[in-house]
C-alpha positions as CSV (number, residue, x, y, z in Angstrom):
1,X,-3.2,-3.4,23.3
2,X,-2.5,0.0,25.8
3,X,1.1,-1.2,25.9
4,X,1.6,-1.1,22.3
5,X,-0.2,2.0,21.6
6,X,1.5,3.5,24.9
7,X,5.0,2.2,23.2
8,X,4.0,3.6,19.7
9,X,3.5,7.0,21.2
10,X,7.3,7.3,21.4
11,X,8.3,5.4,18.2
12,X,9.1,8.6,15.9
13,X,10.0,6.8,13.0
14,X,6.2,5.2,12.7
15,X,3.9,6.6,9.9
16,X,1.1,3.9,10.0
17,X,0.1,1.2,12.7
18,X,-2.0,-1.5,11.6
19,X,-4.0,-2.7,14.6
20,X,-7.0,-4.6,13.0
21,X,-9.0,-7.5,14.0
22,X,-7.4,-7.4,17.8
23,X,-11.1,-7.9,19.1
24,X,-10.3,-5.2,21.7
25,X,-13.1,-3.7,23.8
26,X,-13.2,0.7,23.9
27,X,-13.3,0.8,27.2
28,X,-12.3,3.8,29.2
29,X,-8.7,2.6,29.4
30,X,-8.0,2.1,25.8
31,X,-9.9,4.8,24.5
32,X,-7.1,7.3,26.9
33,X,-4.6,5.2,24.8
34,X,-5.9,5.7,21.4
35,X,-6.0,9.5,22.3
36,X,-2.7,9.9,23.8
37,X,-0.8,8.0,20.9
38,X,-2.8,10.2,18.6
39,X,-1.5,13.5,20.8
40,X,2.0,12.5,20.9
41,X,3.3,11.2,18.4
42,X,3.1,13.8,15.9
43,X,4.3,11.4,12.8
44,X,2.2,8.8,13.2
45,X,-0.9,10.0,10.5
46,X,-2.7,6.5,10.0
47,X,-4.2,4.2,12.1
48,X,-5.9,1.1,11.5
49,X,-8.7,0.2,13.4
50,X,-10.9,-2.2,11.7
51,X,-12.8,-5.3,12.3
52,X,-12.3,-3.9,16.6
53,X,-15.0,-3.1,18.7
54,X,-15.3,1.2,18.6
55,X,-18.7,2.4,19.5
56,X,-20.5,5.9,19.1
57,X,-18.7,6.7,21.8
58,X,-15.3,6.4,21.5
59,X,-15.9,7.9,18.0
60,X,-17.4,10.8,19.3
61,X,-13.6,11.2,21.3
62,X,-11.3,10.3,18.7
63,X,-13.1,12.5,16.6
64,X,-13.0,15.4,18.9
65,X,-9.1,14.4,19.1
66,X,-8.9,14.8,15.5
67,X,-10.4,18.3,15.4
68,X,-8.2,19.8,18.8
69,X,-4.8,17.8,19.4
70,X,-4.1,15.1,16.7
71,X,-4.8,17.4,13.2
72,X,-2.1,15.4,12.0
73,X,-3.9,12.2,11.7
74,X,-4.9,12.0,8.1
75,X,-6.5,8.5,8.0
76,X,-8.2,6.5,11.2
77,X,-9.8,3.5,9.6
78,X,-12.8,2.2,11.7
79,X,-15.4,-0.7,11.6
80,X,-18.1,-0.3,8.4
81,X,-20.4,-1.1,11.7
82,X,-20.6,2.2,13.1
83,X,-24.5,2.9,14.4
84,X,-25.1,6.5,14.5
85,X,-24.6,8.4,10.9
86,X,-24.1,11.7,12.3
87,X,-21.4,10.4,14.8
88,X,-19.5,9.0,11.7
89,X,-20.0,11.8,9.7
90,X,-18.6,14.3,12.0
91,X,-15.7,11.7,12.1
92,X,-15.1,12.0,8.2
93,X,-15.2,16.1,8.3
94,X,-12.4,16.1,10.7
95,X,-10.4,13.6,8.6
96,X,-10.7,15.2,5.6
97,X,-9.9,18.9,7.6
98,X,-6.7,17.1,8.6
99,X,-5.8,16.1,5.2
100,X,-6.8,19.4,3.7
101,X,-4.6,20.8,6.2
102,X,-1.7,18.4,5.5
103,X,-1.8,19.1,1.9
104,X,-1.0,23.1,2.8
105,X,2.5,24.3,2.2
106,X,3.8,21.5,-0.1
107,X,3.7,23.1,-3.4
108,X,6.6,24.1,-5.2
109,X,8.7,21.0,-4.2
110,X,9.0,19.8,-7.8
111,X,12.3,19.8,-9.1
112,X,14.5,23.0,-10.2
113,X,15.0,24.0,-13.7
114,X,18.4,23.8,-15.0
115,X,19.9,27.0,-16.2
């Protein structure tokens, strides 16, 4: 699973990754992996995460990845499981920063009057 998030990091073409139900353990190792995808590639915005094994504390990093390096990721889904509230809700502020932040600068792309 580090390969393929290592190899996706490159892939610039890649706006979602469905990674679900891998049964993947957080360890150190993949949660560096998870991070530097989410740094690098700067077009990738959703990742799919469920039915894996993230902890508190691997939420407690992505999330702090979402608020400094990756404020481009608008949607990191994550197993219903998740133990501590405040830990998750932390996680859903800075998703919803990013896609606040995403949504700034896209008005007036609608289509030009005819004169």
């Amino acid at each position: 699973m580090r390969r393929v998030l290592l190899g996706t990091s490159i892939a610039k073409s890649l706006k979602k990754i469905y990674l679900a139900d891998n049964q993947f353990n957080d360890d150190d190792a993949m949660i560096k992996a998870i991070e530097f995808c989410m740094v690098k590639n700067k077009t990738l915005a959703r990742y799919d995460f469920k039915y894996n094994n993230i902890t508190d504390r691997a939420l407690e990093k992505v999330t702090n990845c979402l608020m400094t390096d990756a404020q481009h990721v608008q949607q990191f889904e994550v197993p219903p499981r998740i133990v501590n509230k405040d830990i998750f809700d932390n996680f859903e502020k800075a998703l919803d920063a990013n896609r606040k932040a995403g949504k700034k600068g896209k008005k007036g792309k609608g289509k030009k009057k005819k004169k």
